[in-house]
SERO-4910 file (N, C-alpha, C, O; in steps of 0.05 Angstrom, whole numbers):
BEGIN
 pado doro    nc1    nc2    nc3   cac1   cac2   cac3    cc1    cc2    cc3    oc1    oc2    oc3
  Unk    A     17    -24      0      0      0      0     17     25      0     39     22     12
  Unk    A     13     49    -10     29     72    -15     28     84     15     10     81     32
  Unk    A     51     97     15     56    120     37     45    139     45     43    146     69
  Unk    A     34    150     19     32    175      9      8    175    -20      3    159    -38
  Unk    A     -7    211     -9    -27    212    -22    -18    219    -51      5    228    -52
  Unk    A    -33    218    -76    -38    210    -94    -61    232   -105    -82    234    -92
  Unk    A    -59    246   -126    -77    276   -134    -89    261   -160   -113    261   -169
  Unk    A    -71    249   -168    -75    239   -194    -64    209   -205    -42    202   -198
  Unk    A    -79    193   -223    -61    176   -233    -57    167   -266    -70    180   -282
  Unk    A    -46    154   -273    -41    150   -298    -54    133   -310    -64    114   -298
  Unk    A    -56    135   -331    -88    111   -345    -74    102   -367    -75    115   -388
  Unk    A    -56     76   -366    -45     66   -391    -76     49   -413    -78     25   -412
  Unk    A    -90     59   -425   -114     56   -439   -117     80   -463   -113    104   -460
  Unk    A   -123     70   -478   -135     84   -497   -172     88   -506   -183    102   -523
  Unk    A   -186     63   -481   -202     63   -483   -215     91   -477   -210    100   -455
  Unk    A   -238    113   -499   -248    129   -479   -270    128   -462   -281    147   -450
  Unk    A   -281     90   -463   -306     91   -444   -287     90   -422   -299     99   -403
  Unk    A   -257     81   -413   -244     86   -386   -246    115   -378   -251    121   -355
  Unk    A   -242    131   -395   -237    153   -390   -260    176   -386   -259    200   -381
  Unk    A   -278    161   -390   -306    168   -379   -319    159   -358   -341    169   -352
  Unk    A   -309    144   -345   -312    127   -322   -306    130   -309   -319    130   -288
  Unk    A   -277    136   -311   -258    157   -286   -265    180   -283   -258    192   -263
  Unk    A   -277    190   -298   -279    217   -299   -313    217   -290   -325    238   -292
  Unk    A   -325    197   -280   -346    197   -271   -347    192   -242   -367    199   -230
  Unk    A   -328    181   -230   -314    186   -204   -302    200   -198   -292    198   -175
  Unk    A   -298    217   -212   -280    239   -198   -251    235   -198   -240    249   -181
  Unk    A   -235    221   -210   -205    207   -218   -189    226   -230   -183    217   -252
  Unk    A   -180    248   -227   -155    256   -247   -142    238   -257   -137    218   -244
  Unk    A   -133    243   -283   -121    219   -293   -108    239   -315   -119    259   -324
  Unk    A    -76    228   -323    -68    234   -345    -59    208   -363    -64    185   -356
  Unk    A    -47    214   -386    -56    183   -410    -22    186   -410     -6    205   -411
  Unk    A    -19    157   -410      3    139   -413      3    123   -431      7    100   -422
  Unk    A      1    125   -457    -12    109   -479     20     89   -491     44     90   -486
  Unk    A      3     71   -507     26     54   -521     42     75   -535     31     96   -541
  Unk    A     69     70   -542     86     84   -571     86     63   -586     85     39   -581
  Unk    A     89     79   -612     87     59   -633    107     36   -627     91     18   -620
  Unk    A    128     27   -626    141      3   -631    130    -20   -605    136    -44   -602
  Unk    A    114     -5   -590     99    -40   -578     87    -51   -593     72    -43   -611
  Unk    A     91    -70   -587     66    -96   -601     51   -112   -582     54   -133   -570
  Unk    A     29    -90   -587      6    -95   -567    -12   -123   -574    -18   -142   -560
  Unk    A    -16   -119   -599    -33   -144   -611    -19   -174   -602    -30   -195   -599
  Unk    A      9   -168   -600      9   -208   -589      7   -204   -560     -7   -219   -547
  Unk    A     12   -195   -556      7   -189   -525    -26   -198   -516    -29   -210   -494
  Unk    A    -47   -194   -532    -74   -193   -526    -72   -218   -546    -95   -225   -551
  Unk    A    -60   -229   -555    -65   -265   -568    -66   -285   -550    -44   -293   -541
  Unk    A    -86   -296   -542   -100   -329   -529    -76   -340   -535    -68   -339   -558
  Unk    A    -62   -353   -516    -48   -375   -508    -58   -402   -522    -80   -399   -532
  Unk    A    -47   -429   -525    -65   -450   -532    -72   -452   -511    -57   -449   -493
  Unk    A   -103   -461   -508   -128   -465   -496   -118   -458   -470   -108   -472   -453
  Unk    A   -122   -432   -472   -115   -410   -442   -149   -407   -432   -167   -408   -449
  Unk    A   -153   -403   -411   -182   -406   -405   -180   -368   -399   -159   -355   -396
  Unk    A   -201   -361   -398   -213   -335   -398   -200   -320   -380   -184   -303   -387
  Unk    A   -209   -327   -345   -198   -312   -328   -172   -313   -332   -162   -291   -339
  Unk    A   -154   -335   -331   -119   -325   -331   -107   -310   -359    -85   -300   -363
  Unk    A   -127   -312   -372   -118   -298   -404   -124   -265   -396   -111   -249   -410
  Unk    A   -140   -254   -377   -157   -233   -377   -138   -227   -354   -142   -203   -352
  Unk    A   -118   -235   -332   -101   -226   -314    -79   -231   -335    -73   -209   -344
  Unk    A    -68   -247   -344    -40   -245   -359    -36   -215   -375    -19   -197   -371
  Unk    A    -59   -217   -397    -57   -186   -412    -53   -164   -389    -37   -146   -393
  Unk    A    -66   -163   -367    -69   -138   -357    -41   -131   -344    -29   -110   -345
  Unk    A    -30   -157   -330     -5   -155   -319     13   -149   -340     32   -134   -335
  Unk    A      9   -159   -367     33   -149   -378     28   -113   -396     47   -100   -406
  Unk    A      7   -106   -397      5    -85   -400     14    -69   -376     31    -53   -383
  Unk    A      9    -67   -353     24    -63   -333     58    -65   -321     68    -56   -300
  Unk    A     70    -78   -342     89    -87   -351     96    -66   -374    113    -49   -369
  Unk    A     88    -67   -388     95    -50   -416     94    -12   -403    105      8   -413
  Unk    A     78    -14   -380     66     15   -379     81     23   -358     76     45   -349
  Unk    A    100     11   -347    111     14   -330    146     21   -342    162     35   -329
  Unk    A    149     14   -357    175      6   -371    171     41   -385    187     59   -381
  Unk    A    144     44   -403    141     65   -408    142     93   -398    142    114   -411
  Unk    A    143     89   -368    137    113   -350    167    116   -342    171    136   -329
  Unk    A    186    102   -347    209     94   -335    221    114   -366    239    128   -357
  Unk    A    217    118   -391    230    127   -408    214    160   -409    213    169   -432
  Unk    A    204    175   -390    187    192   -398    205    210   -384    218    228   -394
  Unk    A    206    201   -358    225    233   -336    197    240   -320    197    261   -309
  Unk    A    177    228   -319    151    240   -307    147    239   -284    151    216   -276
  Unk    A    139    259   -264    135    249   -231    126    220   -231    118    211   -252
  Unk    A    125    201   -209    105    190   -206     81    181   -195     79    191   -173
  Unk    A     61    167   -200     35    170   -194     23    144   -201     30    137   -223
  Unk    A      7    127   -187     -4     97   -191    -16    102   -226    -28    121   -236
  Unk    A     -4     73   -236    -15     66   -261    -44     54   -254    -52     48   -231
  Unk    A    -56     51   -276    -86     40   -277    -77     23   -308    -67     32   -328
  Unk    A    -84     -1   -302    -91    -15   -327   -115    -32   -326   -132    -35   -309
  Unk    A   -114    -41   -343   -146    -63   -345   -142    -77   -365   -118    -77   -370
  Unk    A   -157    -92   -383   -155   -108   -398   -198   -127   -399   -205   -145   -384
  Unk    A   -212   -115   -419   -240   -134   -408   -241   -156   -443   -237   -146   -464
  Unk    A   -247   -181   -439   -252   -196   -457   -279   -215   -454   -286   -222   -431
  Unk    A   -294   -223   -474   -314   -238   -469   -314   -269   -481   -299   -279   -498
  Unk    A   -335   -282   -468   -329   -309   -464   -363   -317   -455   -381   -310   -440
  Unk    A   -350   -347   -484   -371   -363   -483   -356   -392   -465   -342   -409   -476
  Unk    A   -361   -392   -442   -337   -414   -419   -351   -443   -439   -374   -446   -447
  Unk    A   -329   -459   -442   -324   -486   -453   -335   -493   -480   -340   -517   -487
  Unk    A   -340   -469   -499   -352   -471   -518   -328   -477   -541   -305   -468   -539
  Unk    A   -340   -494   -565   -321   -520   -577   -297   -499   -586   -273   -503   -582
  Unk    A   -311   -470   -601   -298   -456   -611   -279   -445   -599   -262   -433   -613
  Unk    A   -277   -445   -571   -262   -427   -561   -276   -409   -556   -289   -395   -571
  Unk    A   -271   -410   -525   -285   -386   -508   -277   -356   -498   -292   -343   -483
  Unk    A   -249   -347   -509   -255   -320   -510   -250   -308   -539   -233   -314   -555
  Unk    A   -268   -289   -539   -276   -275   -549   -267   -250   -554   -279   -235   -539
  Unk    A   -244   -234   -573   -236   -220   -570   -244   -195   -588   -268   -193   -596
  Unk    A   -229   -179   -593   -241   -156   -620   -238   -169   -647   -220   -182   -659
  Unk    A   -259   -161   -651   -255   -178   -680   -247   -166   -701   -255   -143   -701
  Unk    A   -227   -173   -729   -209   -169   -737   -224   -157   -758   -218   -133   -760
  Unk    A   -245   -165   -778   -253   -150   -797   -294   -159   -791   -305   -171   -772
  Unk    A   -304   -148   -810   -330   -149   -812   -341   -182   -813   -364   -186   -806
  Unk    A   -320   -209   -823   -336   -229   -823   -329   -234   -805   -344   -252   -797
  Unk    A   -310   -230   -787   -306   -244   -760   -326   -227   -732   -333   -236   -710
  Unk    A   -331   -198   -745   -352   -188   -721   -374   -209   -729   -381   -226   -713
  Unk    A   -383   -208   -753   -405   -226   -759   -407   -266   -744   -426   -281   -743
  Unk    A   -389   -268   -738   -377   -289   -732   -380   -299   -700   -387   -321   -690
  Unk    A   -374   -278   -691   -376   -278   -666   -406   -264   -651   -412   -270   -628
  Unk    A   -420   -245   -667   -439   -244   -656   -466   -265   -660   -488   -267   -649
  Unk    A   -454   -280   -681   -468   -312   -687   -463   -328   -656   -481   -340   -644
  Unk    A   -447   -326   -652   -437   -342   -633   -450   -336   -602   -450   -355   -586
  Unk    A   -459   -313   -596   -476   -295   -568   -504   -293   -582   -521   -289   -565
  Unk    A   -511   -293   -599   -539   -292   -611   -551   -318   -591   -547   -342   -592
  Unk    A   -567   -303   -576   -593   -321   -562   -575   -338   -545   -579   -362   -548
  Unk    A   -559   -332   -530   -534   -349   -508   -533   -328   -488   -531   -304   -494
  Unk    A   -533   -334   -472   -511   -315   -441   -485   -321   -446   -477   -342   -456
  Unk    A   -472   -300   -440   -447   -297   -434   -432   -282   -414   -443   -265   -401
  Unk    A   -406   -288   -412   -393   -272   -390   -369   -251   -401   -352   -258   -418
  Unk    A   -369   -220   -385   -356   -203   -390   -334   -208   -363   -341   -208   -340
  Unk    A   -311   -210   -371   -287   -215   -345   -271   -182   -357   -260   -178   -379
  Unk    A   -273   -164   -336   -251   -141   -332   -235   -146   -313   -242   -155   -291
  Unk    A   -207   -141   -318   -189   -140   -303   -183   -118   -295   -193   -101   -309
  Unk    A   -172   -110   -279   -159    -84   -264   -132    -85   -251   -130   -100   -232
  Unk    A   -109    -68   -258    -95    -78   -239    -77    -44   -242    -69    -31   -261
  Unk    A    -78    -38   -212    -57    -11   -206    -28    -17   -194    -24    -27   -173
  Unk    A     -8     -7   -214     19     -3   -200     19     16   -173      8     38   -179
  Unk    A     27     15   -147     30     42   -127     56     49   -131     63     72   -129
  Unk    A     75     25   -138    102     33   -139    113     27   -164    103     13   -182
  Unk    A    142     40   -164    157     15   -188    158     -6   -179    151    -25   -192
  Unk    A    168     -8   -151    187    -27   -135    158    -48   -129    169    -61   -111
  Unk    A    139    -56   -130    119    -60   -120    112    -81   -140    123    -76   -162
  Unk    A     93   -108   -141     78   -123   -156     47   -104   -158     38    -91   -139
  Unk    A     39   -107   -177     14    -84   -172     -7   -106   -168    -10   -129   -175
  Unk    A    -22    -90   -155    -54   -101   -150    -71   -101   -157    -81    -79   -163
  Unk    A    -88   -127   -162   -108   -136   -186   -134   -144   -181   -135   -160   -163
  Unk    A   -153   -140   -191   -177   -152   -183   -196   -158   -216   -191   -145   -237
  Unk    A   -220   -183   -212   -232   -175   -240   -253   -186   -221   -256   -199   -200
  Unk    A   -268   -171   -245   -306   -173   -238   -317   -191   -263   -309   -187   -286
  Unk    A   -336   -210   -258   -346   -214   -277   -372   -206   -282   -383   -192   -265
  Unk    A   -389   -214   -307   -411   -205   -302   -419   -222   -321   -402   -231   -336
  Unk    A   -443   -230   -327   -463   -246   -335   -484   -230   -358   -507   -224   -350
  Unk    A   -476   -223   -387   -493   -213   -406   -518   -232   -409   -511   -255   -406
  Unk    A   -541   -230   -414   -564   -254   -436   -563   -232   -470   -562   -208   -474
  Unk    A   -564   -247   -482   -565   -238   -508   -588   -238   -517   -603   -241   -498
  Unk    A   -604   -234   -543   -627   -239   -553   -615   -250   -580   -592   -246   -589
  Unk    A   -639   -268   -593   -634   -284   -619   -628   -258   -639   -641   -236   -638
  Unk    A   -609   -264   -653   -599   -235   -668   -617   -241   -696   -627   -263   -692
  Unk    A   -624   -234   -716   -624   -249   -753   -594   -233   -760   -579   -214   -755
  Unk    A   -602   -260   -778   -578   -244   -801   -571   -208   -815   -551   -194   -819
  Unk    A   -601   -207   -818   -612   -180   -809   -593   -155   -795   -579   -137   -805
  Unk    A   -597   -159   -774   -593   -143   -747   -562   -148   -738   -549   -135   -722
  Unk    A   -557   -166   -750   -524   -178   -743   -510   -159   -769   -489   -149   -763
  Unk    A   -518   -154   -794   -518   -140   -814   -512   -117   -810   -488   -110   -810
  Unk    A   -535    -99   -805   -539    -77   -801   -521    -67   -782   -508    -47   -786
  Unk    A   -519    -81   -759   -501    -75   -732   -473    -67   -736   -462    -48   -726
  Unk    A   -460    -87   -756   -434    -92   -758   -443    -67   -781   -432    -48   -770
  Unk    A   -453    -58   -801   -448    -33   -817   -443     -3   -799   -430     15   -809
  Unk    A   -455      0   -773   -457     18   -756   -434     29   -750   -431     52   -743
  Unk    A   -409      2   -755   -391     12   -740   -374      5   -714   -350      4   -707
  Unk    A   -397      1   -703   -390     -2   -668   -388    -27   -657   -396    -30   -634
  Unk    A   -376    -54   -676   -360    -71   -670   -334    -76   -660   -322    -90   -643
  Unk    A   -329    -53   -681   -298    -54   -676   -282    -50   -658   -292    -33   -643
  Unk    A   -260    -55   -651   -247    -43   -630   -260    -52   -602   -250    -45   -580
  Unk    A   -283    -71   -605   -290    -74   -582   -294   -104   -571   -313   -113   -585
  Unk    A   -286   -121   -555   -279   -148   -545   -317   -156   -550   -335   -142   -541
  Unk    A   -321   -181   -566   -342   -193   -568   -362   -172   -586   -386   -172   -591
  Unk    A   -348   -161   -591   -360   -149   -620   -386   -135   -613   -407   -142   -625
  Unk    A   -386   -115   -595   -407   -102   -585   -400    -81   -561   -380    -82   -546
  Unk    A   -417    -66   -563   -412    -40   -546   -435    -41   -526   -450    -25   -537
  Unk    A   -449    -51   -501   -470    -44   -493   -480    -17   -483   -503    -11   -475
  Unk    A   -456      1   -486   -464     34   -481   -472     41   -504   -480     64   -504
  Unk    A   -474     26   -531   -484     36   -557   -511     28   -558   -529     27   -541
  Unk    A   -509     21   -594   -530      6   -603   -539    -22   -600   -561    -30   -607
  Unk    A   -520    -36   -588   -514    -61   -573   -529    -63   -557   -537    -86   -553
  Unk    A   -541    -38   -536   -546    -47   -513   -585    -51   -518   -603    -50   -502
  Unk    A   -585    -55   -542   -614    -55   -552   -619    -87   -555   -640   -100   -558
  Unk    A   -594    -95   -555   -590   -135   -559   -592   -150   -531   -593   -174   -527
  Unk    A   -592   -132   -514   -587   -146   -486   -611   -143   -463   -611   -122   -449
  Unk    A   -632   -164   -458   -647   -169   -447   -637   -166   -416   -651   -156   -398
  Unk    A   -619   -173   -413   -615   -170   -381   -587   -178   -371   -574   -192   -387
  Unk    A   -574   -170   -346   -542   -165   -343   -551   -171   -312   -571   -165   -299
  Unk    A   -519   -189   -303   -520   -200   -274   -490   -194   -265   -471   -211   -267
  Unk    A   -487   -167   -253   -464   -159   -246   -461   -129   -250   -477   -115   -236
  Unk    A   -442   -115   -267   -424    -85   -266   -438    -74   -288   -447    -94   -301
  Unk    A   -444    -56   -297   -452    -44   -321   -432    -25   -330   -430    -20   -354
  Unk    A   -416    -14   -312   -383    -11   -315   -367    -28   -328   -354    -22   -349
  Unk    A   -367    -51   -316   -354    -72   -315   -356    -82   -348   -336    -88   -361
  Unk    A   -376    -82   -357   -384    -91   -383   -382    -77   -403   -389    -81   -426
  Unk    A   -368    -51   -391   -355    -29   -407   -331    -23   -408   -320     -6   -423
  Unk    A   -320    -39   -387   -291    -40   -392   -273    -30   -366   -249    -31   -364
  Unk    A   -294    -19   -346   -276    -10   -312   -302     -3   -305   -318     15   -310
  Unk    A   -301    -37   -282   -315    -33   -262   -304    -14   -244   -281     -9   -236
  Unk    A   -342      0   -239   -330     20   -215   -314     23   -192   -293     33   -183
  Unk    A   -339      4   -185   -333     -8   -150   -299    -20   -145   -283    -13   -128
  Unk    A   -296    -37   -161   -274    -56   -160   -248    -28   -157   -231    -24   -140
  Unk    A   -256    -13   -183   -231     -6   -186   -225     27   -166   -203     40   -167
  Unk    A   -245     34   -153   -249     48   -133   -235     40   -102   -230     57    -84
  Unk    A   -233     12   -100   -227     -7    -81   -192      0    -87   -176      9    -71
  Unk    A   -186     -5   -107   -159    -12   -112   -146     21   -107   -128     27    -91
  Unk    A   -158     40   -125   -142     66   -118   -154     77    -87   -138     95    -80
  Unk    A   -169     75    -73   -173     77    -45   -148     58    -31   -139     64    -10
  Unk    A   -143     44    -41   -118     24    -26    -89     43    -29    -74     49    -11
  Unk    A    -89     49    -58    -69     69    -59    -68     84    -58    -49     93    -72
  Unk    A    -81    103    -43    -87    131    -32    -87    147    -53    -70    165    -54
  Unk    A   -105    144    -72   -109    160    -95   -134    184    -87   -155    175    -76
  Unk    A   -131    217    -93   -161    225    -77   -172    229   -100   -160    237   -120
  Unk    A   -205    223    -97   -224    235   -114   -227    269   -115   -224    282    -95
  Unk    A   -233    279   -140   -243    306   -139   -261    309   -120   -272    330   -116
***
Protein backbone atom coordinates (compact mmCIF):
# COMPACT_ATOMS: atom_id res chain seq x y z
CA UNK A 1 0.00 0.00 0.00
CA UNK A 2 1.44 3.58 -0.74
CA UNK A 3 2.82 6.01 1.84
CA UNK A 4 1.62 8.76 0.45
CA UNK A 5 -1.35 10.60 -1.11
CA UNK A 6 -1.90 10.51 -4.70
CA UNK A 7 -3.83 13.82 -6.71
CA UNK A 8 -3.75 11.95 -9.72
CA UNK A 9 -3.07 8.78 -11.63
CA UNK A 10 -2.05 7.48 -14.90
CA UNK A 11 -4.42 5.53 -17.26
CA UNK A 12 -2.26 3.28 -19.54
CA UNK A 13 -5.72 2.80 -21.94
CA UNK A 14 -6.74 4.19 -24.83
CA UNK A 15 -10.09 3.17 -24.15
CA UNK A 16 -12.42 6.43 -23.94
CA UNK A 17 -15.31 4.57 -22.18
CA UNK A 18 -12.22 4.30 -19.32
CA UNK A 19 -11.83 7.65 -19.52
CA UNK A 20 -15.30 8.41 -18.97
CA UNK A 21 -15.59 6.34 -16.10
CA UNK A 22 -12.89 7.87 -14.29
CA UNK A 23 -13.95 10.84 -14.97
CA UNK A 24 -17.30 9.83 -13.56
CA UNK A 25 -15.68 9.31 -10.20
CA UNK A 26 -14.00 11.95 -9.89
CA UNK A 27 -10.26 10.34 -10.90
CA UNK A 28 -7.76 12.81 -12.36
CA UNK A 29 -6.05 10.96 -14.65
CA UNK A 30 -3.40 11.68 -17.25
CA UNK A 31 -2.80 9.13 -20.52
CA UNK A 32 0.15 6.94 -20.63
CA UNK A 33 -0.62 5.45 -23.93
CA UNK A 34 1.30 2.69 -26.07
CA UNK A 35 4.31 4.18 -28.53
CA UNK A 36 4.36 2.97 -31.67
CA UNK A 37 7.07 0.15 -31.55
CA UNK A 38 4.94 -2.00 -28.91
CA UNK A 39 3.32 -4.79 -30.04
CA UNK A 40 0.28 -4.73 -28.33
CA UNK A 41 -1.67 -7.18 -30.55
CA UNK A 42 0.47 -10.39 -29.47
CA UNK A 43 0.37 -9.47 -26.23
CA UNK A 44 -3.72 -9.64 -26.29
CA UNK A 45 -3.24 -13.23 -28.38
CA UNK A 46 -5.01 -16.43 -26.46
CA UNK A 47 -2.42 -18.74 -25.41
CA UNK A 48 -3.25 -22.51 -26.60
CA UNK A 49 -6.41 -23.24 -24.82
CA UNK A 50 -5.74 -20.48 -22.08
CA UNK A 51 -9.08 -20.29 -20.27
CA UNK A 52 -10.63 -16.73 -19.88
CA UNK A 53 -9.91 -15.58 -16.41
CA UNK A 54 -5.95 -16.26 -16.54
CA UNK A 55 -5.89 -14.91 -20.18
CA UNK A 56 -7.83 -11.64 -18.83
CA UNK A 57 -5.05 -11.29 -15.70
CA UNK A 58 -2.01 -12.24 -17.96
CA UNK A 59 -2.83 -9.31 -20.59
CA UNK A 60 -3.46 -6.89 -17.86
CA UNK A 61 -0.24 -7.75 -15.93
CA UNK A 62 1.63 -7.46 -18.89
CA UNK A 63 0.27 -4.23 -19.98
CA UNK A 64 1.20 -3.13 -16.64
CA UNK A 65 4.47 -4.33 -17.56
CA UNK A 66 4.76 -2.50 -20.79
CA UNK A 67 3.29 0.76 -18.93
CA UNK A 68 5.55 0.69 -16.48
CA UNK A 69 8.74 0.30 -18.57
CA UNK A 70 7.04 3.24 -20.41
CA UNK A 71 6.85 5.65 -17.48
CA UNK A 72 10.46 4.68 -16.75
CA UNK A 73 11.50 6.36 -20.41
CA UNK A 74 9.33 9.61 -19.88
CA UNK A 75 11.27 11.66 -16.80
CA UNK A 76 7.55 12.01 -15.34
CA UNK A 77 6.73 12.47 -11.55
CA UNK A 78 5.23 9.49 -10.29
CA UNK A 79 1.74 8.49 -9.72
CA UNK A 80 -0.20 4.85 -9.56
CA UNK A 81 -0.77 3.31 -13.04
CA UNK A 82 -4.30 2.01 -13.87
CA UNK A 83 -4.55 -0.77 -16.33
CA UNK A 84 -7.32 -3.13 -17.23
CA UNK A 85 -7.74 -5.41 -19.92
CA UNK A 86 -12.00 -6.71 -20.39
CA UNK A 87 -12.58 -9.78 -22.86
CA UNK A 88 -15.69 -11.89 -23.47
CA UNK A 89 -16.46 -15.46 -23.18
CA UNK A 90 -18.55 -18.15 -24.16
CA UNK A 91 -16.87 -20.72 -20.95
CA UNK A 92 -16.19 -24.28 -22.63
CA UNK A 93 -17.61 -23.57 -25.88
CA UNK A 94 -16.05 -26.00 -28.83
CA UNK A 95 -14.90 -22.78 -30.55
CA UNK A 96 -13.10 -21.36 -28.05
CA UNK A 97 -14.23 -19.29 -25.41
CA UNK A 98 -12.74 -15.98 -25.52
CA UNK A 99 -13.82 -13.73 -27.43
CA UNK A 100 -11.81 -11.01 -28.50
CA UNK A 101 -12.07 -7.82 -31.00
CA UNK A 102 -12.75 -8.91 -33.99
CA UNK A 103 -10.43 -8.45 -36.87
CA UNK A 104 -12.64 -7.50 -39.83
CA UNK A 105 -16.48 -7.44 -40.62
CA UNK A 106 -16.78 -11.43 -41.13
CA UNK A 107 -15.30 -12.19 -37.98
CA UNK A 108 -17.60 -9.41 -36.07
CA UNK A 109 -20.27 -11.28 -37.93
CA UNK A 110 -18.83 -14.43 -36.62
CA UNK A 111 -18.82 -13.92 -33.30
CA UNK A 112 -21.93 -12.21 -32.79
CA UNK A 113 -23.38 -15.58 -34.34
CA UNK A 114 -21.85 -17.12 -31.64
CA UNK A 115 -23.79 -14.75 -28.39
CA UNK A 116 -26.95 -14.62 -30.56
CA UNK A 117 -29.63 -16.03 -28.09
CA UNK A 118 -26.71 -17.43 -25.39
CA UNK A 119 -25.56 -15.77 -22.04
CA UNK A 120 -22.37 -14.87 -21.71
CA UNK A 121 -19.67 -13.59 -19.49
CA UNK A 122 -17.80 -10.17 -19.52
CA UNK A 123 -14.36 -10.77 -17.23
CA UNK A 124 -12.57 -7.04 -16.58
CA UNK A 125 -9.43 -6.99 -15.14
CA UNK A 126 -7.95 -4.22 -13.21
CA UNK A 127 -4.77 -3.90 -11.96
CA UNK A 128 -2.83 -0.56 -10.30
CA UNK A 129 0.97 -0.16 -9.99
CA UNK A 130 1.48 2.11 -6.36
CA UNK A 131 5.09 1.65 -6.96
CA UNK A 132 7.84 0.76 -9.39
CA UNK A 133 9.35 -1.36 -6.73
CA UNK A 134 5.96 -2.98 -6.01
CA UNK A 135 3.90 -6.13 -7.82
CA UNK A 136 0.72 -4.22 -8.59
CA UNK A 137 -2.69 -5.06 -7.51
CA UNK A 138 -5.39 -6.78 -9.28
CA UNK A 139 -8.83 -7.61 -9.16
CA UNK A 140 -11.59 -8.76 -11.99
CA UNK A 141 -15.30 -8.63 -11.88
CA UNK A 142 -17.30 -10.71 -13.85
CA UNK A 143 -20.54 -10.27 -15.12
CA UNK A 144 -23.13 -12.29 -16.75
CA UNK A 145 -24.66 -10.63 -20.29
CA UNK A 146 -28.19 -12.69 -21.80
CA UNK A 147 -28.25 -11.90 -25.40
CA UNK A 148 -31.34 -11.94 -27.67
CA UNK A 149 -31.68 -14.20 -30.94
CA UNK A 150 -29.96 -11.73 -33.42
CA UNK A 151 -31.21 -12.45 -37.65
CA UNK A 152 -28.90 -12.20 -40.04
CA UNK A 153 -30.58 -8.99 -40.45
CA UNK A 154 -29.63 -7.13 -37.35
CA UNK A 155 -26.20 -8.89 -37.13
CA UNK A 156 -25.90 -7.00 -40.69
CA UNK A 157 -26.94 -3.87 -40.06
CA UNK A 158 -25.04 -3.75 -36.58
CA UNK A 159 -21.70 -4.61 -37.88
CA UNK A 160 -22.38 -1.66 -40.84
CA UNK A 161 -22.84 0.89 -37.79
CA UNK A 162 -19.55 0.58 -36.99
CA UNK A 163 -19.48 -0.11 -33.41
CA UNK A 164 -18.00 -3.55 -33.50
CA UNK A 165 -14.92 -2.72 -33.79
CA UNK A 166 -12.35 -2.15 -31.48
CA UNK A 167 -14.50 -3.72 -29.08
CA UNK A 168 -13.95 -7.42 -27.27
CA UNK A 169 -17.09 -9.67 -28.40
CA UNK A 170 -17.99 -7.46 -30.98
CA UNK A 171 -20.37 -5.09 -29.26
CA UNK A 172 -20.58 -2.02 -27.28
CA UNK A 173 -23.52 -2.21 -24.63
CA UNK A 174 -23.22 1.69 -24.05
CA UNK A 175 -24.20 1.78 -27.83
CA UNK A 176 -26.48 0.30 -30.17
CA UNK A 177 -25.69 -3.05 -28.66
CA UNK A 178 -27.28 -2.34 -25.67
CA UNK A 179 -30.71 -2.76 -27.59
CA UNK A 180 -29.50 -6.77 -27.95
CA UNK A 181 -29.37 -7.31 -24.32
CA UNK A 182 -32.37 -8.46 -22.33
CA UNK A 183 -30.73 -8.52 -19.04
CA UNK A 184 -27.12 -8.24 -17.16
CA UNK A 185 -26.01 -9.98 -13.72
CA UNK A 186 -23.22 -7.94 -12.30
CA UNK A 187 -21.22 -4.26 -13.32
CA UNK A 188 -22.62 -2.22 -16.04
CA UNK A 189 -19.16 -0.57 -15.75
CA UNK A 190 -17.68 -3.59 -15.73
CA UNK A 191 -19.22 -4.56 -19.16
CA UNK A 192 -17.73 -1.43 -20.35
CA UNK A 193 -14.54 -1.99 -19.59
CA UNK A 194 -13.78 -0.50 -15.58
CA UNK A 195 -15.75 -1.63 -13.08
CA UNK A 196 -16.49 1.01 -10.76
CA UNK A 197 -16.66 -0.38 -7.49
CA UNK A 198 -13.68 -2.80 -8.01
CA UNK A 199 -11.53 -0.31 -9.29
CA UNK A 200 -12.47 2.40 -6.67
CA UNK A 201 -11.37 -0.33 -4.04
CA UNK A 202 -7.94 -0.59 -5.58
CA UNK A 203 -7.10 3.31 -5.89
CA UNK A 204 -8.66 3.83 -2.26
CA UNK A 205 -5.89 1.22 -1.30
CA UNK A 206 -3.47 3.45 -2.96
CA UNK A 207 -4.36 6.54 -1.58
CA UNK A 208 -5.47 8.02 -4.77
CA UNK A 209 -8.03 11.24 -3.86
CA UNK A 210 -11.20 11.76 -5.70
CA UNK A 211 -12.13 15.32 -6.97
Amino acid sequence: MSDSVHTFIYLASQSPRRQELLKQIGIRFEMLLPTPDEDGESMETPLFQEKAHGYVQRVTLAKCNAALWRWQKTGLPWAPILCADTTVSLPNHPNGEILGKPSDAADAARILKMLSGKTHEVLSSIAVLVSPREKPMQLIQVSEVQFADLSSEQIAAYIASGESFGKAGAYGIQGLGGAFIPSIKGSYSGIMGLPIYETMLLLNRAQVNSL
